[in-house]
C-alpha positions in Angstrom: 18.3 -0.5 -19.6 20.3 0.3 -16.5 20.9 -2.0 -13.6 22.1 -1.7 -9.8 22.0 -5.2 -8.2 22.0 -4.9 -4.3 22.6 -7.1 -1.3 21.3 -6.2 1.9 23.3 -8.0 4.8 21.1 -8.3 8.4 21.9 -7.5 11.7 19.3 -9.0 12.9 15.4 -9.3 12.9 13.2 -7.1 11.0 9.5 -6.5 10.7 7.6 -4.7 7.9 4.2 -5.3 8.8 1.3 -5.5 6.2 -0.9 -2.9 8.0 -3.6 -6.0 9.5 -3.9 -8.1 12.3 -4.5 -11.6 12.3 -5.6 -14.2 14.8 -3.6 -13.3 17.9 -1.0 -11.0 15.8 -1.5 -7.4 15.5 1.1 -6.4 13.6 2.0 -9.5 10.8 4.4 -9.3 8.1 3.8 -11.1 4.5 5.5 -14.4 4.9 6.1 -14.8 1.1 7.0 -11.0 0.6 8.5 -9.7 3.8 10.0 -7.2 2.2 8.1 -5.7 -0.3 9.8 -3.2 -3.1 7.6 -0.4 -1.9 9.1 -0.4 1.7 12.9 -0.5 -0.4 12.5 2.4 -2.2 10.8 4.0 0.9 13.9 3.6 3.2 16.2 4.5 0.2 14.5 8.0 -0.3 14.4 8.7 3.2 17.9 8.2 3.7 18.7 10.1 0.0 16.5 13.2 2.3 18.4 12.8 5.2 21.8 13.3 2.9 20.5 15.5 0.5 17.4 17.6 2.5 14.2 17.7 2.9 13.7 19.5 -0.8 16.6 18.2 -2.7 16.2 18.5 -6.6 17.6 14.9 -6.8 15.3 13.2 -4.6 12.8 14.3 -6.7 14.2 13.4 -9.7 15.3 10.0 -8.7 12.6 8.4 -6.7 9.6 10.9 -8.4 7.4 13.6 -7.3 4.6 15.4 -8.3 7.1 17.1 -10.5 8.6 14.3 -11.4 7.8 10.7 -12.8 10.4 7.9 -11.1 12.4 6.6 -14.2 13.2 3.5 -11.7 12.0 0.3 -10.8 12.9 -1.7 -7.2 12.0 -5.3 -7.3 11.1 -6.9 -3.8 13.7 -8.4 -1.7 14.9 -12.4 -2.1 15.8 -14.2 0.5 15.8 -17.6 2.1 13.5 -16.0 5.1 13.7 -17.5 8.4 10.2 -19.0 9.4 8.6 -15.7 11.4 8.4 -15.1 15.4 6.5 -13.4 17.6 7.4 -10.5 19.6 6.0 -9.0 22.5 5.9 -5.4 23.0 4.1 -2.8 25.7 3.8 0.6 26.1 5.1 2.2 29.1 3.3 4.7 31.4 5.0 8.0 31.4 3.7 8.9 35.0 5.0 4.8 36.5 7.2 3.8 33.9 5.5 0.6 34.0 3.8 -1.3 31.3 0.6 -0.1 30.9 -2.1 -2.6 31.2 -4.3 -2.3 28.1 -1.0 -1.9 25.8 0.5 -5.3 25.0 0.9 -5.6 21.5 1.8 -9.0 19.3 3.8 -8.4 16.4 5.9 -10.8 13.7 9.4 -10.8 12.6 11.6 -12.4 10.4 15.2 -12.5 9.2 18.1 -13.9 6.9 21.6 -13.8 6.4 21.6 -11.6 3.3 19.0 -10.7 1.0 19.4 -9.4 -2.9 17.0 -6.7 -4.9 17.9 -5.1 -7.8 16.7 -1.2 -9.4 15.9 -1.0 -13.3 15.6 2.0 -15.5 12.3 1.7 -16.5 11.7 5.1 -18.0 13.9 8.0 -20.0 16.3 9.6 -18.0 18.9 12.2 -19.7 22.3 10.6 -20.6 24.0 13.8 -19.2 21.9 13.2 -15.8 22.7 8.7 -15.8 25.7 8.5 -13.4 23.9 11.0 -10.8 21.2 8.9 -10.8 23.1 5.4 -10.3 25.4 7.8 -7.4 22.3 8.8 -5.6 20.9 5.4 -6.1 24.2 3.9 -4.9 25.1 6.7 -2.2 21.5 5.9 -0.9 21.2 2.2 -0.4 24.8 2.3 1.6 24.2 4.8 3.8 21.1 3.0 4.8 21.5 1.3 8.2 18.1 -0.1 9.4 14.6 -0.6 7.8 11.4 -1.9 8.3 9.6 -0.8 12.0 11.2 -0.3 15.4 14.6 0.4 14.2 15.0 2.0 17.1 14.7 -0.2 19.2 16.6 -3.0 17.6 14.8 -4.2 14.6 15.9 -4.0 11.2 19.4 -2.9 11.3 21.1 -3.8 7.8 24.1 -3.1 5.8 23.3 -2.6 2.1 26.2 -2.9 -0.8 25.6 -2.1 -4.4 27.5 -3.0 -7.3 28.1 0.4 -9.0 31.4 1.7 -7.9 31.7 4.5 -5.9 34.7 6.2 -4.5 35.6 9.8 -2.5 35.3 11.7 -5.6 31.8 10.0 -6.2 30.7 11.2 -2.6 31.9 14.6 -2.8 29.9 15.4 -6.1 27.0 13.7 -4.4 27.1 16.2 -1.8 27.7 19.0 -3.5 24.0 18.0 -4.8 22.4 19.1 -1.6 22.4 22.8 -2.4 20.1 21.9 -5.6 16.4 22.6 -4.6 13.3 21.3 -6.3 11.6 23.7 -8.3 8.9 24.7 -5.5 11.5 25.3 -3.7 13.9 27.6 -5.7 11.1 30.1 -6.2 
């Protein structure tokens, strides 16, 4: 089966939260999974959208559909993850721009140096269609710049690297993808 090993270098903090509260946190992350393979492949396909659009042919086929099954597998970040923080935030007034008073929220972060994940073929994919599945794959995880929550506003910027080479010629025919709809779409 087919490989791409990853490293994700941080910026910074980062916070994907588990979707509970906790005593006197309202948004906590998983200390022994802070970032989970769902939320990998999640940033991943939205950045292979953003590249590609909204109802590219490849985004289907790579990270699955409806239409299509995902022939891939993400495994969860590893990491030698900092001990988590709290963080403070508010929501400001539109009409003061003040915090408002019944808005202050608790929330957890965490961080490393670098982190490593890895993407496995788990199912069949074409051998004609392989190498634009390891460049989308590839393409995707380096153009992605931040994940987890608030990375506008200064959590969760990254820099990924891959080991699959890519170089101009790889890019170019991963662009010239974006005119490929999905089948929905092409009708």
């Amino acid at each position: 089966m087919n490989r791409l090993d990853l490293t994700i270098t941080f910026h910074g903090p980062f916070r994907v939260s588990t979707g509970h509260a906790r005593a006197g946190i309202d948004a906590a992350i998983d200390a022994k999974n802070p970032l989970p393979s769902t939320s990998l492949k999640g940033v991943m396909r939205g950045t292979a959208k953003l590249l590609l659009g909204e109802n590219a042919l490849w985004v289907e086929k790579v990270f699955g559909s409806h239409t299509y099954e995902c022939p891939w597998r993400w495994s969860a970040a590893t990491a030698d993850w900092q001990p988590t923080t709290a963080a403070a935030r508010v929501a400001i007034d539109p009409a003061t721009h003040t915090a408002r008073p019944d808005m202050l929220g608790i929330s957890e972060q965490t961080g490393a140096t670098t982190a490593a994940f890895s993407i496995t073929q788990r199912g069949h994919i074409d051998p004609d269609e392989l190498e634009t599945h390891l460049r989308v794959l590839a393409i995707s995880a380096q153009a992605t710049r931040s994940l987890g929550a608030n990375r506008r506003r200064g959590l969760g910027w990254v820099s990924l690297s891959c080991d699959h080479p890519l170089d101009r010629d790889a890019v170019e025919t991963f662009l010239r993808l974006r005119a490929q709809l999905s089948p929905q779409e092409a009708e």
